[in-house]
C-alpha positions in Angstrom: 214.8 81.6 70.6 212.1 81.7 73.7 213.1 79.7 76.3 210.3 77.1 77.2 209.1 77.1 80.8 209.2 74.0 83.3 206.2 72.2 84.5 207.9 72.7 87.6 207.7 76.3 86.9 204.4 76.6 85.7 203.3 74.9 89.0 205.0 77.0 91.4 203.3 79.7 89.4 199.7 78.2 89.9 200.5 77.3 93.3 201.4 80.9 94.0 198.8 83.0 92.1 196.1 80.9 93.8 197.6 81.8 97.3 197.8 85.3 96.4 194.1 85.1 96.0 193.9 83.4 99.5 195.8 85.6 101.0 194.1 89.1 99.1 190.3 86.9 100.0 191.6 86.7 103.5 192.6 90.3 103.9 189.5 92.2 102.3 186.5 89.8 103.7 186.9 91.8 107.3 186.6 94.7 105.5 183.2 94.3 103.6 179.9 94.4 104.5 177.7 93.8 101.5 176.8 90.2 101.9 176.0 89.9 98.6 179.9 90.4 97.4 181.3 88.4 100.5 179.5 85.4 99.6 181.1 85.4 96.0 184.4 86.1 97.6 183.5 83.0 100.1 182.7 81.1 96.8 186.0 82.1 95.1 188.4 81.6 98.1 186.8 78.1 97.2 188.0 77.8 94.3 191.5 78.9 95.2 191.6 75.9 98.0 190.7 73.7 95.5 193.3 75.0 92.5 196.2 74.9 95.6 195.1 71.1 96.9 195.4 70.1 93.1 198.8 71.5 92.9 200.3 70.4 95.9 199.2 66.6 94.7 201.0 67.3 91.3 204.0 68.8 93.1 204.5 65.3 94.8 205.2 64.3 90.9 207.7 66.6 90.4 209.1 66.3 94.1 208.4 70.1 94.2 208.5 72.0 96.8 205.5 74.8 96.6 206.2 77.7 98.5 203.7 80.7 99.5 204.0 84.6 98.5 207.0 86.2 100.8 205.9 87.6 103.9 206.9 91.2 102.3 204.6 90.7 99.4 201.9 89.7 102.1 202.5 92.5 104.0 201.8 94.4 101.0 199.2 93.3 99.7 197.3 94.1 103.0 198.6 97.2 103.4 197.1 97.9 99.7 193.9 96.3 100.8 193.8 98.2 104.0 194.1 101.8 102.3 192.2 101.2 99.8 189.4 100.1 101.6 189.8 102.9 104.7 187.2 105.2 103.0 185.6 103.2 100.6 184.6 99.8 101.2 181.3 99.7 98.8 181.2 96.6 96.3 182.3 98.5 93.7 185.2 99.3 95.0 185.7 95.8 96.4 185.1 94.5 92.9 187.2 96.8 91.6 190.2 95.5 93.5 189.8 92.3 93.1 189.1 92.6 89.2 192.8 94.1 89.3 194.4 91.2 90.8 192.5 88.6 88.8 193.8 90.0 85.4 196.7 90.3 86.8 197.1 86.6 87.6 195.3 86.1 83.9 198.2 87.8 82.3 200.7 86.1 83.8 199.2 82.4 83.6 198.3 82.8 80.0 202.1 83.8 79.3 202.7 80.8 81.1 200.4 78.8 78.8 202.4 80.4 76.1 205.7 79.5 77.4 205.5 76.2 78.6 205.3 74.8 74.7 203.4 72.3 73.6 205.6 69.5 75.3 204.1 70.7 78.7 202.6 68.1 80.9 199.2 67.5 80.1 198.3 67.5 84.1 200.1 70.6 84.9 198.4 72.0 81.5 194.9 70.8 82.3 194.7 72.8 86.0 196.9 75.5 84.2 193.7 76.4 82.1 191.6 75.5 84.8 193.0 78.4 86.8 192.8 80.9 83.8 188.9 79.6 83.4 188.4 80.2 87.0 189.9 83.8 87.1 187.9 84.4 84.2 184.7 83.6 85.8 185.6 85.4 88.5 186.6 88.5 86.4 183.0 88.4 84.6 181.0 88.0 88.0 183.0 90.4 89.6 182.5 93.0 86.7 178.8 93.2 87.9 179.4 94.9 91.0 180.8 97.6 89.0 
């Protein structure tokens, strides 16, 4: 039998793919220069804040406390972001790296949508699907960069 996931569980993991994309937004903006692309990656860095302020006022529900990606998963994630951006930082390839952490955090938060049941808290399920419709969005506007 699957073992049904926590709503404290499913918030951590909200909480923390949202500051992954803070923390992959804050790396890569010094490294482009089409302003076009930056100002979607301002706009979605937005949306991030937002998805984290939201969880950290349901945390207080759960007495949770949300904690951020591990300083080595920081590191490399910029190291990533660095390398790959040392000889190419067109959009494209900007897009392209941020298209593959997007479904990545897709993936993961639908299986989450899958294995919290259906006796998960509506709240936590509500910005749950909130954060896969955001990453969505940003998956389809980033797609036309490529």
């Amino acid at each position: 039998m699957q073992e049904i996931k926590k709503d404290s569980e499913i918030l951590a993991e909200i909480y923390r793919n949202a500051q992954l994309g803070l923390t992959s937004i804050s790396d890569i903006m010094p490294e482009i220069d089409d302003e076009k692309i930056k100002e979607e990656i301002k706009r979605e860095y937005e949306g991030y804040e937002q998805i984290c302020a939201r969880a950290a006022t349901l945390a207080l529900k759960y007495d949770l406390e949300l904690k951020s990606p591990s300083p080595i998963k920081k590191a490399m994630m910029w190291s990533a972001i660095k390398m790959n951006t040392a000889s190419d930082n067109s959009a494209q390839n900007i897009a392209q790296m941020m298209i593959k952490g997007t479904v990545q955090g897709i993936t993961s938060l639908k299986t989450s949508l899958t294995d919290g049941g259906k006796f998960m808290d509506e709240e936590v399920k509500l910005l749950l699907k909130d954060l896969i419709a955001l990453e969505e969005g940003y998956e389809r506007k980033l797609k036309s960069y490529l």
